[in-house]
N, C-alpha and C positions, 0 to 999 in steps of 0.2 A: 882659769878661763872665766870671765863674764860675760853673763844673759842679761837682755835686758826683753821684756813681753810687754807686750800693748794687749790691754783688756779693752774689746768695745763693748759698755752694757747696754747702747740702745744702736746698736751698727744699724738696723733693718729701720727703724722708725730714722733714723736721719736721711737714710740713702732717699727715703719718701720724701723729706724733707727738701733736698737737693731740689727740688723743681719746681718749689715754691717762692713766690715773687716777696713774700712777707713773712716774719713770723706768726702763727695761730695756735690756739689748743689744738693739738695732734695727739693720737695714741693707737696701739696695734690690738688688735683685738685675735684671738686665735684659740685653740682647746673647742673642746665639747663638755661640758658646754660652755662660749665664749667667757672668754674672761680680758682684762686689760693686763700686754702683757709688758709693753714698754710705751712711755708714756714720755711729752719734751717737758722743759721748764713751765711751759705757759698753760698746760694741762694742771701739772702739779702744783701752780699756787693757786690753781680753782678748787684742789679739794682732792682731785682725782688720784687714784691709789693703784699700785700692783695687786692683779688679783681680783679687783671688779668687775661688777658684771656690766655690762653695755650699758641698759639700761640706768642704773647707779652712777655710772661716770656722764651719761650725757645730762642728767637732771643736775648736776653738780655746776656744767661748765656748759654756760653759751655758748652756742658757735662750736663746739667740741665736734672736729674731724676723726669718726673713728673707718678705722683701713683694718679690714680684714685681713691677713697677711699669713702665710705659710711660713713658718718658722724654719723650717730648713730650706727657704730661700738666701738663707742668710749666709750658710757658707758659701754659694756662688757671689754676697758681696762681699766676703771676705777679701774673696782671691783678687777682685778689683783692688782691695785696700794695696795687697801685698806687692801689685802692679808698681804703685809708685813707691812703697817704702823699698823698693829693690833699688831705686834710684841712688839710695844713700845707704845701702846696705848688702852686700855680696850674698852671706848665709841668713835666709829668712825660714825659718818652719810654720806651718800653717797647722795652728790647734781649733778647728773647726766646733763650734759654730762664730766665734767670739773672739780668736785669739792669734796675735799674733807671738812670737817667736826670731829676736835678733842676736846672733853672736857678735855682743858688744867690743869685747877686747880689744882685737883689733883694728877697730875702728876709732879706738880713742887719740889713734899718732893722725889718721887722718883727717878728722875735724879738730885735732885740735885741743884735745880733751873730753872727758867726760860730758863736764857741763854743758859745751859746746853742741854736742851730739843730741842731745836733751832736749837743749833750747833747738834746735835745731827740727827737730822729730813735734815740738809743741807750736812751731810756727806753722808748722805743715799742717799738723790739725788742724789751726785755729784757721789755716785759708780754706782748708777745704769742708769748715762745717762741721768737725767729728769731733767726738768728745769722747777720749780715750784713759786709761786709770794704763799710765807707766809704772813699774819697779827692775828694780834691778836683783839680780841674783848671782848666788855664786853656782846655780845649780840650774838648769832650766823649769825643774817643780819646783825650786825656792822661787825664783820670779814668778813664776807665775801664780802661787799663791798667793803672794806678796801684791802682783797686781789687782788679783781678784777680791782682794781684799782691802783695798785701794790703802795700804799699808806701805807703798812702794816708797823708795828715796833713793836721791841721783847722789849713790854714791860706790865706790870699788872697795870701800873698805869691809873686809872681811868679818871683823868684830862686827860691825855696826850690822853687817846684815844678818848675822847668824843669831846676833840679839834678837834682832826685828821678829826671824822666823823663830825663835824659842818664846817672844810672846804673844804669837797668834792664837788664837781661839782656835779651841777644835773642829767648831763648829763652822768654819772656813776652809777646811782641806777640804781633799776630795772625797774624804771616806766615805763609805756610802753611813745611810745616818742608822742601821742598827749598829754597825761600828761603836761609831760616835756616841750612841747612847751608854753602851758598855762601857768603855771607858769614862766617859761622864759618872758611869755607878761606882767607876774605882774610883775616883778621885782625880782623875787627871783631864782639866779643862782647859789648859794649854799644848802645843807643842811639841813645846820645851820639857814638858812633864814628859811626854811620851818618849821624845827620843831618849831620856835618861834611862829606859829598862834596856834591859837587855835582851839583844836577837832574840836569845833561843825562847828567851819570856814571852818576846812578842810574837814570834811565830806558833809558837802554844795557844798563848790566848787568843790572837786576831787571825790565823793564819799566814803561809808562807807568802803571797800574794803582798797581802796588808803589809809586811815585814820589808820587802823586797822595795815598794812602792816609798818607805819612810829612810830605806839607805839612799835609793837616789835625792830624797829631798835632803840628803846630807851630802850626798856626794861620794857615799862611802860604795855604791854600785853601779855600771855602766849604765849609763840614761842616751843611749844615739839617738841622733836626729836627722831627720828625711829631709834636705835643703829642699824648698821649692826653685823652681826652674820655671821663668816667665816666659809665657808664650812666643813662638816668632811674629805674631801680627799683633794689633790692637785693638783691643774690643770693650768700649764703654759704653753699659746698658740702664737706664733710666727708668724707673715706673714711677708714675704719676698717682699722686693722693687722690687726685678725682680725676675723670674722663674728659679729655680735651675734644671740644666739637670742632674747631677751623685751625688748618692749616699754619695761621699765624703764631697760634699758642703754642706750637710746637718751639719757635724761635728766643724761646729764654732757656730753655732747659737745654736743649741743643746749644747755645753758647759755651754754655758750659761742659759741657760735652768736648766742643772743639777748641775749649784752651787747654784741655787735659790732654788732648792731639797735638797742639803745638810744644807743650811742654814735653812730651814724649819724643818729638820729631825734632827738637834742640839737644835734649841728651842720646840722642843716635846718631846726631850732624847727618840726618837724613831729611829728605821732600818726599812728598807723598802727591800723587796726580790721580788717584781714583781713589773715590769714598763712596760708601755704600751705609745708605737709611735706611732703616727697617723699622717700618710702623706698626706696633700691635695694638690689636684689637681686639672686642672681648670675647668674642662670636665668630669672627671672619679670619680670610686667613692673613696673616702677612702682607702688608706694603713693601715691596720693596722699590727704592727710589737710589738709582747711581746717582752719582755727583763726579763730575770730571773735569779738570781743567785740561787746558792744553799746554800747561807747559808745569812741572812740579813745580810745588807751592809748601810754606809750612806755615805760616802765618793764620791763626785762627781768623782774623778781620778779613782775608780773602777767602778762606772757606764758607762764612758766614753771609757775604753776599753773594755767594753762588746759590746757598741754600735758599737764603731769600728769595732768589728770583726762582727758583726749582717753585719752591711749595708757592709761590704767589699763583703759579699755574694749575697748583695741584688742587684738587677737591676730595675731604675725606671723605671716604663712601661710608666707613662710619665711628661714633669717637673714638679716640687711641685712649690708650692706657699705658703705654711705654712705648721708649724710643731705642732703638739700639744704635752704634755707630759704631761702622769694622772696616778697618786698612788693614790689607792684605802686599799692597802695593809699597815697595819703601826705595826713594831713588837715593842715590848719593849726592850730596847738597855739594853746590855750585856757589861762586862767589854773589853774595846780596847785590841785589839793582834795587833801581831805582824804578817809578812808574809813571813817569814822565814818557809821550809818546817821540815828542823831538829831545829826549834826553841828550847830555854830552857823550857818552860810552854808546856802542854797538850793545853791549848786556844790558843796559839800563830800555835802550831803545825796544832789544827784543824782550826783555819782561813786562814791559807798557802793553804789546803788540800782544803778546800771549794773554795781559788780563784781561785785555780788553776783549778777544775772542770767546776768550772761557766766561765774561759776562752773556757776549751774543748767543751764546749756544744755552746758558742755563734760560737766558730769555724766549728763545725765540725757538728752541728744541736741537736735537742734537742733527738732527736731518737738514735743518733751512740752513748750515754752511756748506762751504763747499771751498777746494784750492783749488787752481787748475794743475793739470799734471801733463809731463809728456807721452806722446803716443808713439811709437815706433814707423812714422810716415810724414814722407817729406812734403807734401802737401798741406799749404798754411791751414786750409779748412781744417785738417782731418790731424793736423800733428800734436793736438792737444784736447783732454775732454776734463768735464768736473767729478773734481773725487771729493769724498768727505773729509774732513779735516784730521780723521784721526786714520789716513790713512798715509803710509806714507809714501811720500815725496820721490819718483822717480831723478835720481841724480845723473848729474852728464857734464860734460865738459867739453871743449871747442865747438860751443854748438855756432854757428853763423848769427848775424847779429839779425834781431825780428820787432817791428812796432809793438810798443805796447799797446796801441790801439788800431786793432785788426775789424777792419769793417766787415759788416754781416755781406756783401757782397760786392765784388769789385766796380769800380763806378770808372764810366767813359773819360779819359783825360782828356782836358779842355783844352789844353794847354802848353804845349815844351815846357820843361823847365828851364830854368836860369842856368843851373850848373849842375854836374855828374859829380855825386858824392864816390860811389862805389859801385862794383857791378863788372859784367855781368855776374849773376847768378842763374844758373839754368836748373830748375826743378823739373823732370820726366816721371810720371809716378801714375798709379791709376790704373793701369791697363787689366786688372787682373780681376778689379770688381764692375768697368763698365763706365766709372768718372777720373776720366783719362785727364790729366794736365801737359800742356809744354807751353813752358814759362819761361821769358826772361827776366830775371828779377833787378833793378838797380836802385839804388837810395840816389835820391835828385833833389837839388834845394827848387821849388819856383817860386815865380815872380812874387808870388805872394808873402814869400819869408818862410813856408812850410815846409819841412823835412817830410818828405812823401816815403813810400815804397813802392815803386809802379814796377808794372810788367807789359811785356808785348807778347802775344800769343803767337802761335803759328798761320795765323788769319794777315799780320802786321798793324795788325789794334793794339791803342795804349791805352792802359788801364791803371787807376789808382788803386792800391789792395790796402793802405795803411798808413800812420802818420806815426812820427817818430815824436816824442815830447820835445 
């Protein structure tokens, strides 16, 4: 079997990094008393070191952004990592705070090889910003020492990695470090030196534990592993290097955010129609902001104007310090249209119809739409009222034909018509709340060239009620 582990050494200072429009000197500051505990490229060719103190690294480096940061924040961005490496990887283990965990084997017939899988896992970082220390193992403690000692190499061959782990430094396992010392006072400052004694030697000297922990990095003792299992919904959450005060600045980091949702919503061949923004603050409690289209969507570029016009409305009550973004909601994906509003296709036509709604609603709120819908009454007044748009649509069939344009109230005909399209229709209706109708209804062309719908009441008056297009 081959492992192969991803080491991240600075996961928490890049995930900060992610919402940044430029590169700057950044570094994480944490402990009591503070110290610098992970630091980017642009820090460290100003001087700046693991291990300093605050004040030490910012005298070093203009402009030096230092982020306070909870260091066991960092497994919760683990689990994000491990979100998208699931994409290309069945069995993931999660070695918290830092680490991942892939059973490479067989994954090699399906990219293709080894190399393939590599390159593959290194494109991925380099899109999404991380900077990770791979190796390969034949053990899951060989990788990953291997990684953590950025000692790693993409390869299956057994010799080559059992070399690799027989010339590691002792002082790169995990032994805790009086261990390490005592061995250092025998003589053995490799490995390779250690694995050479034998069990019972070792467990005399280091204990059983210690003993137990050096078979699995051979392989000679059962090491299982706990697969991670990704969530059913999607949850990518954002904290911000400094405090965003307007609603705009939210819209870079949030992009981002929402390609990592269309990329998600491509390998599930699912749409997603409700998104949910959650704005935190340092002091207050929670924003939360829906996001709905009307009709499923997966495309980041139309999630990203709906956001737009959302927060153009919105006013922070006070600066965020992170963004969350959570689909709960997952539909099954529909053949692609187009967003032309007189498109050639019916689906092209109604996905024009739907963005453009789902524009008017992030603009204008979700209340100012409205459909009309039918009402169970045969009286033209009363047989229809406005619902909101996400309600839905009362369905019918052989209904009798009716103007689209129904005047607010019926106006005296001036006129005969020219010609009797269709008719009668007799409407009786009303008696039971007091606005009694009897109506004769007929469609009539007059002289004018208008398609009407008049009626004659029980009086022998004729009335226009509507025009047909």
């Amino acid at each position: 079997m081959l492992w192969l582990y991803l080491h991240f050494p600075h996961l928490l200072l890049e995930h900060f990094s992610q919402s940044e429009t430029s590169p700057r000197p950044m570094a994480l500051v944490s402990g009591y008393p503070p110290r610098v505990t992970q630091l980017n490229p642009e820090a460290a060719r100003a001087g700046v070191t693991i291990g300093q103190s605050p004040q030490t690294a910012s005298a070093l480096a203009d402009g030096l952004q230092l982020i306070p940061a909870d260091m066991e924040e960092q497994a919760r961005v683990l689990e994000q990592q491990a979100a998208w490496l699931y994409r290309q990887a069945a069995r993931i283990s999660l070695y918290p705070p830092d680490g991942l965990l892939v059973e490479a084997g067989s994954l090699r017939r399906l990219h293709g090889g080894l190399d393939n899988l590599w390159r593959t896992l290194e494109a991925e970082l380099g899109r999404r910003h991380l900077s990770a220390q791979l190796a390969c193992g034949s053990t899951p403690l060989g990788a990953r020492l291997l990684a953590r000692s950025n000692s790693g190499h993409c390869t299956d061959d057994t010799r080559r990695l059992r070399h690799s782990l027989d010339s590691l430094d002792i002082g790169h396992t995990d032994l805790d470090e009086r261990t390490i010392e005592r061995l250092q006072r025998m003589g053995l400052h490799t490995l390779g030196q250690v694995l050479t004694l034998p069990d019972r030697e070792l467990a005399r000297r280091l204990g059983p534990e210690t003993c137990l922990m050096l078979q699995k990095i051979e392989g000679r003792a059962a090491d299982p592993q706990s697969d991670w299992q990704p969530p059913p919904y999607f949850h990518r959450r954002l904290d911000f290097a400094e405090d965003v005060e307007h609603s705009s600045g939210l819209l870079f980091p949030l992009q981002r955010a929402l390609q990592e949702l269309e990329t998600e919503l491509r390998w599930r061949q699912q749409h997603t129609d409700t998104l949910q923004l959650e704005i935190r603050h340092r002091s207050q409690p929670v924003t939360s902001l829906p996001l709905r289209s009307t009709a499923p969507k997966h495309r980041a570029s139309a999630f990203l104007d709906l956001a737009h016009l959302k927060l153009d409305r919105h006013t922070l009550e006070a600066p965020a310090i992170g963004l969350s973004l959570k689909v709960r909601r997952f539909i099954g994906r529909e053949a692609p249209t187009g967003d032309d509003l007189f498109g050639d296709t019916p689906n092209a036509r109604d996905e024009a119809r739907q963005h453009l709604l789902s524009r008017l609603q992030a603009r204008l709120g979700e209340d100012a739409l409205h459909r009309p819908t039918l009402r169970a009454d045969h009286r033209p007044e009363q047989a229809w009222t406005a619902s909101p748009m996400r309600a839905m649509a009362a369905t019918a069939s052989d209904l009798p034909r009716r103007p689209l344009w129904l005047l607010r109230a019926p106006q005296p005909l001036q006129e005969m018509p020219q010609l009797w399209l269709a008719g009668p229709e007799r409407i009786s209706a009303g008696w039971w709340d007091g606005e009694r109708v009897q109506r004769d209804y007929y469609i009539a062309r007059l002289h004018s060239g208008q398609t009407g719908w008049l009626f004659r009441d029980v009086t022998g008056g004729w009335f226009i009620h509507g025009w047909f297009g």
